[in-house]
VODOVEX-451898 format. One record per residue: residue in one letter; x, y, z of N, C-alpha, C in turn. Coordinates in pm, whole numbers. Layout:
BEGIN
VEXLUM code   n_c1   n_c2   n_c3  ca_c1  ca_c2  ca_c3   c_c1   c_c2   c_c3
VEXLUM    a      X      Y      Z      X      Y      Z      X      Y      Z
...
end
This chain:
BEGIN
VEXLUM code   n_c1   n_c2   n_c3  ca_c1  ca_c2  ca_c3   c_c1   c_c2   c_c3
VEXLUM    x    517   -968   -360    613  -1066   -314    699  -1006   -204
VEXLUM    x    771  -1098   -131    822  -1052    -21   1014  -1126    -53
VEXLUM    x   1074   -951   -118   1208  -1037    -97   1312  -1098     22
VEXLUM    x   1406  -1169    -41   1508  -1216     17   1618  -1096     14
VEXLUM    x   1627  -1032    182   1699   -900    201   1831   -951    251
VEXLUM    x   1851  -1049    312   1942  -1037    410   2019  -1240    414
VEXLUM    x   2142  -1250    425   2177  -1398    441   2235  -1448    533
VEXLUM    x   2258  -1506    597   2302  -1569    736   2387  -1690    726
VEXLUM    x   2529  -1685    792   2606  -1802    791   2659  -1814    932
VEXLUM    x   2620  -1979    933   2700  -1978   1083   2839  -1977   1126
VEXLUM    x   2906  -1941   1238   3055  -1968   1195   3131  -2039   1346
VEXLUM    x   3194  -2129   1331   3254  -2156   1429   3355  -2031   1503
VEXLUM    x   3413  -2014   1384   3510  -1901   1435   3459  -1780   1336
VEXLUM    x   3446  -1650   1410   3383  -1589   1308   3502  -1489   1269
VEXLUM    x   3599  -1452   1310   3744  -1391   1272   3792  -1478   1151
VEXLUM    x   3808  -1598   1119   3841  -1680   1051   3742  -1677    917
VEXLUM    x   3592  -1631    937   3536  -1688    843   3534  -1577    768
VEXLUM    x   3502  -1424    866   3546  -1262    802   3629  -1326    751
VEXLUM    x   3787  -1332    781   3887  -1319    695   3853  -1392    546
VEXLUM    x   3826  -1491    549   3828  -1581    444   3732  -1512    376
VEXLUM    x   3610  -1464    396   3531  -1413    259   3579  -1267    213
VEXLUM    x   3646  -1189    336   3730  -1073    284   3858  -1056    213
VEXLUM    x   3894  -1180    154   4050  -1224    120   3985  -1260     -1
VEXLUM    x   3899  -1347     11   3868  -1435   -141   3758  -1310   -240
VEXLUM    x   3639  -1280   -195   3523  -1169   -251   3520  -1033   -203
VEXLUM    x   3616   -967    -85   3646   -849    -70   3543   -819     28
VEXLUM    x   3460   -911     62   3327   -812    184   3436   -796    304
VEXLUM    x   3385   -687    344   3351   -599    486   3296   -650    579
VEXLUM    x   3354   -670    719   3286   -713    814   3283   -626    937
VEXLUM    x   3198   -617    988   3131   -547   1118   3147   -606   1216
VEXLUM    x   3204   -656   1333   3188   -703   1453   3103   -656   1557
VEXLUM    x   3019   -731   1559   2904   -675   1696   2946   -744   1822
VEXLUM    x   2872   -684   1903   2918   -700   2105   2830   -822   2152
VEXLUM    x   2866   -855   2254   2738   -926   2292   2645   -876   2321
VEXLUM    x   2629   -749   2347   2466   -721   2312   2426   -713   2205
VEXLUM    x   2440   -768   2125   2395   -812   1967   2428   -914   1882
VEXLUM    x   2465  -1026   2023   2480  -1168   1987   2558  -1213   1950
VEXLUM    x   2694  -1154   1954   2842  -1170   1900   2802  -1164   1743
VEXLUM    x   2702  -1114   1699   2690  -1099   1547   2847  -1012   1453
VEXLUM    x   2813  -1053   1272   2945  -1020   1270   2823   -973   1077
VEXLUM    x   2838   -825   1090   2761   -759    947   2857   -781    874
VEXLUM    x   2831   -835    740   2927   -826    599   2835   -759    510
VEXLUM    x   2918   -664    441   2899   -629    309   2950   -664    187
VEXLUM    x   2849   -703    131   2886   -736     -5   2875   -710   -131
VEXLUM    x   2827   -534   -126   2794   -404   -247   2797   -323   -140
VEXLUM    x   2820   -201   -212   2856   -109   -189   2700    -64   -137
VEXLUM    x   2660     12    -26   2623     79     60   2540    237     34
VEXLUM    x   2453    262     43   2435    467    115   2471    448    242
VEXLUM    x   2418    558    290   2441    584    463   2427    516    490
VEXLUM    x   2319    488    490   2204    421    613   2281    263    602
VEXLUM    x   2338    258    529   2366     49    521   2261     15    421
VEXLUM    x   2243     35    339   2098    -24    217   2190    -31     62
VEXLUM    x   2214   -155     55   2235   -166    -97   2241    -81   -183
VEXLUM    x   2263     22   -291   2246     46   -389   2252     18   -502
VEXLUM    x   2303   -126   -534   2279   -177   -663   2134   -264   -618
VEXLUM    x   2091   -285   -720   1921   -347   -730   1906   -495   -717
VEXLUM    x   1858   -548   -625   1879   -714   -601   1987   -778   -534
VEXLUM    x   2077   -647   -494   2243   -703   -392   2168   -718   -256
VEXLUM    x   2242   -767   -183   2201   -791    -19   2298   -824     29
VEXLUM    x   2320   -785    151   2454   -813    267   2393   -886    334
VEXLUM    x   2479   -948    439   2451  -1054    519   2523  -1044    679
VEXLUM    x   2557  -1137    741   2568  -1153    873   2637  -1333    883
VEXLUM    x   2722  -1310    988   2764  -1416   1037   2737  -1473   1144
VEXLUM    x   2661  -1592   1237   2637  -1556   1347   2721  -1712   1429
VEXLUM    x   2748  -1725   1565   2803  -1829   1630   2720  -1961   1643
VEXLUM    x   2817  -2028   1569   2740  -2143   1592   2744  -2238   1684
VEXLUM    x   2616  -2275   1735   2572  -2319   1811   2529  -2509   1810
VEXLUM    x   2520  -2585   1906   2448  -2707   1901   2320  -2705   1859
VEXLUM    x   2247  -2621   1822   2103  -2586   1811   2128  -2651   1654
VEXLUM    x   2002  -2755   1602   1956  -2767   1473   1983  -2645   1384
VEXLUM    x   1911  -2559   1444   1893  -2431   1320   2000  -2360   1298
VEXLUM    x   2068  -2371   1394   2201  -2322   1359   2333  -2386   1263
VEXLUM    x   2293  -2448   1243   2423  -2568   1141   2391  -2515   1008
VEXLUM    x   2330  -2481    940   2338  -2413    809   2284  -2298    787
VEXLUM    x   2329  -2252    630   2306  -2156    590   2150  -2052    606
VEXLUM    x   2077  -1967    619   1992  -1934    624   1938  -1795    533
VEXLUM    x   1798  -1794    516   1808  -1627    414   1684  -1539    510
VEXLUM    x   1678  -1434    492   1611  -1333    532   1492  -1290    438
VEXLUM    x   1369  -1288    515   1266  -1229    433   1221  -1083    439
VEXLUM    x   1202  -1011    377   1148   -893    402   1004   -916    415
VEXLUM    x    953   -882    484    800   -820    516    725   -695    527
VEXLUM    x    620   -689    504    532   -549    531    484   -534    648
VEXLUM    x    463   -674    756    406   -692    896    436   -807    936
VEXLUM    x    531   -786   1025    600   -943   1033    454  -1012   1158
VEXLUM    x    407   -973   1200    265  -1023   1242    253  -1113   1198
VEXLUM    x    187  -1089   1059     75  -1108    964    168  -1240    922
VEXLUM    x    320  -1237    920    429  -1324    827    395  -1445    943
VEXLUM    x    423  -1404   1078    411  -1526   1156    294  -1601   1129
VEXLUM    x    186  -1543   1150     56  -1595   1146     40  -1681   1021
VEXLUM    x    103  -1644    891    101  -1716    814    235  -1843    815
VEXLUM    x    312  -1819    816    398  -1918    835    315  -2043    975
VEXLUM    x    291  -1992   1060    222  -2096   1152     93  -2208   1018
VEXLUM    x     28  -2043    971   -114  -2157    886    -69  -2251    800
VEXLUM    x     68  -2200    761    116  -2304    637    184  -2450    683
VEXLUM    x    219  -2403    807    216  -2614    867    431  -2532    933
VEXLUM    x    426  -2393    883    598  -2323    954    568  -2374   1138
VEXLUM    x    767  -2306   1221    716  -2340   1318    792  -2217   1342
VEXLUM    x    718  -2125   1454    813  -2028   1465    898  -2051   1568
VEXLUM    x   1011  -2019   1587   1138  -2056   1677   1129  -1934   1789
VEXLUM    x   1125  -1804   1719   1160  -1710   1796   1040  -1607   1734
VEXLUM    x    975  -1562   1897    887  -1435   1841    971  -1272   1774
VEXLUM    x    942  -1208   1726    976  -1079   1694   1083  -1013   1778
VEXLUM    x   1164   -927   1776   1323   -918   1843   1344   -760   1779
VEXLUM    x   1336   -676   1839   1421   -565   1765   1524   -560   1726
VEXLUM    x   1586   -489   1609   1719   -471   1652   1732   -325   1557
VEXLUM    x   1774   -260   1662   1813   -141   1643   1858    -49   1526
VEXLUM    x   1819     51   1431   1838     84   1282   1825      0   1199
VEXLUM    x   1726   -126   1272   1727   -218   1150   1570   -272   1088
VEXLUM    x   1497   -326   1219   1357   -334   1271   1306   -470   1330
VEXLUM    x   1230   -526   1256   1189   -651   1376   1236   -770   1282
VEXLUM    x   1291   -865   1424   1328   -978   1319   1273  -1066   1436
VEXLUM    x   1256  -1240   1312   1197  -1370   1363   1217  -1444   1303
VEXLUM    x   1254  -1559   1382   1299  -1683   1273   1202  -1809   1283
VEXLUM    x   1227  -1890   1201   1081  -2017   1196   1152  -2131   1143
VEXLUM    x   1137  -2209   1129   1161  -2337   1028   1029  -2376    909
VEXLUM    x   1056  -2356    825    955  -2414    708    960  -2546    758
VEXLUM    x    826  -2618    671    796  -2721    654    931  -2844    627
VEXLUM    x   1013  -2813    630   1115  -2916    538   1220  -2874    660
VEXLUM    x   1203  -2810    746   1326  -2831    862   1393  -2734    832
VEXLUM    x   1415  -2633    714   1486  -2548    660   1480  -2394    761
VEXLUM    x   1582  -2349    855   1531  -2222    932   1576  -2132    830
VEXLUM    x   1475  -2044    876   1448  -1883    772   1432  -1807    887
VEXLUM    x   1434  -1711    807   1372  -1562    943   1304  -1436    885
VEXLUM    x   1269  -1376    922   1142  -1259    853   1211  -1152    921
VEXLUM    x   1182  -1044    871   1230   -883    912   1122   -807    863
VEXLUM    x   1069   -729    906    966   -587    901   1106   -492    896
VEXLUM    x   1158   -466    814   1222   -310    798   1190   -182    857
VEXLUM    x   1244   -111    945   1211     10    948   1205     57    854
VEXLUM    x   1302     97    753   1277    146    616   1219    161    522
end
């Protein structure tokens, strides 16, 4: 099986939305540059070095700007993969649409997002790790 690593929320204001989940559940937020999409990392367990969970089944997430784009208006989850290739190729056979081909991102590995069958956007990650 291929877990759910990673969660995605859009935010109008993303200072506003950090604050509010760091006030109410205590996560940590990261502010990224625009070279990394005005992205905004939350943690939500405690961490090793590297940024990797150490409790079993926790996952951090990300905030990202929202946009007029469909896929951007709600919530979204992250898949882990073994070959995000192989993930596209299948998501295409299964009737998915992919939005965006494969994307590095740096200490992290390849990411891509799609819409399932039901309009629902997701996204896949190949881990470096």
């Amino acid at each position: 099986m291929n877990p759910v690593v990673h969660f995605e929320l859009p935010a109008n204001d993303r200072q506003r939305m950090a604050d509010f989940y760091s006030r109410v559940f205590g996560w940590k937020a990261q502010f990224m540059g625009e070279d990394m999409g005005n992205y905004v990392t939350v943690s939500t367990t405690e961490t090793d070095e590297r940024g990797r969970p150490t409790q079993p089944g926790a996952i951090n997430g990300g905030l990202y700007p929202r946009t007029d784009d469909a896929g951007d208006q709600h919530p979204s989850l992250v898949i882990g993969v073994g070959n995000i290739q192989e993930a596209i190729e299948n998501i295409k056979k299964a009737g998915g649409k992919v939005i965006s081909e494969p994307v590095p991102i740096p200490g992290v590995g390849k990411y891509a997002s799609f819409f399932d069958t039901e309009g629902n956007r997701m996204s896949v990650l190949q881990p470096d790790w």
